[in-house]
C-alpha positions in Angstrom: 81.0 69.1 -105.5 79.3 66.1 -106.6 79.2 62.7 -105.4 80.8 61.6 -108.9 83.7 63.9 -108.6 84.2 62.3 -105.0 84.7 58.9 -106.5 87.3 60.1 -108.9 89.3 61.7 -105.8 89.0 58.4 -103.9 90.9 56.9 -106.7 93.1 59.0 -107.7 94.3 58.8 -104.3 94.2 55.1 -104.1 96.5 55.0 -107.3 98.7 57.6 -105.7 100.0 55.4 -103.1 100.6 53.0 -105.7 103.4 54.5 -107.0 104.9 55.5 -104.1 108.8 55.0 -103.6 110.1 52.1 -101.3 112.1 53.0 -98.0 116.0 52.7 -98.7 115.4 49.6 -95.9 113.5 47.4 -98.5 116.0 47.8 -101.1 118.7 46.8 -98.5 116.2 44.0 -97.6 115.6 42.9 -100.8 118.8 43.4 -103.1 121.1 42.8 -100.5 123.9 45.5 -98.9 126.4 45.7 -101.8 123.7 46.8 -104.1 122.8 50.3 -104.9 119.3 50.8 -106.7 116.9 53.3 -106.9 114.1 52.7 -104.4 111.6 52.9 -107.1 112.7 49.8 -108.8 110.9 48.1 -105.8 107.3 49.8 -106.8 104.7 48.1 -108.4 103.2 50.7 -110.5 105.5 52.9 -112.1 103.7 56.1 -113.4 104.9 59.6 -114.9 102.6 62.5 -115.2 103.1 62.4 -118.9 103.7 59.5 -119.9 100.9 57.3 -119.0 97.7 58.5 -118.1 94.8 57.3 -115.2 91.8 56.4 -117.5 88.9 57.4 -114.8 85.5 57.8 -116.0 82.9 59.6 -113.2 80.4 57.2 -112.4 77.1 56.8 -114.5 74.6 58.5 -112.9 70.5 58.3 -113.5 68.8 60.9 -115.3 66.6 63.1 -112.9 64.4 64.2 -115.0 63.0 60.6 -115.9 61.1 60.6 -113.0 
């Protein structure tokens, strides 16, 4: 496993917890108690697995055969 394939896990990972779902508590805390919402309404990043995509390149790496 290579050190560019490394970097794509670190970010993928990092984006993951993005899109997490919000505890019920932070709805309560931020809508208020009469409220009902979903607790992903509270996430930043919404993501679906088909709809959009992570565009994540590997890194650029130098040539070893130039020396």
């Amino acid at each position: 496993m290579g050190r560019s394939c490394y970097q794509k896990k670190i970010k993928l990972s990092k984006a993951n917890k993005q899109t997490r779902w919000a505890p019920v508590w932070v709805v309560l805390k931020k809508l208020g108690k009469g409220k009902k919402m979903h607790p992903s309404s509270v996430t930043v990043v919404k993501r679906h697995w088909r709809r959009t995509k992570l565009k994540i390149k590997p890194r650029r790496q130098n040539k070893r055969h130039l020396g």
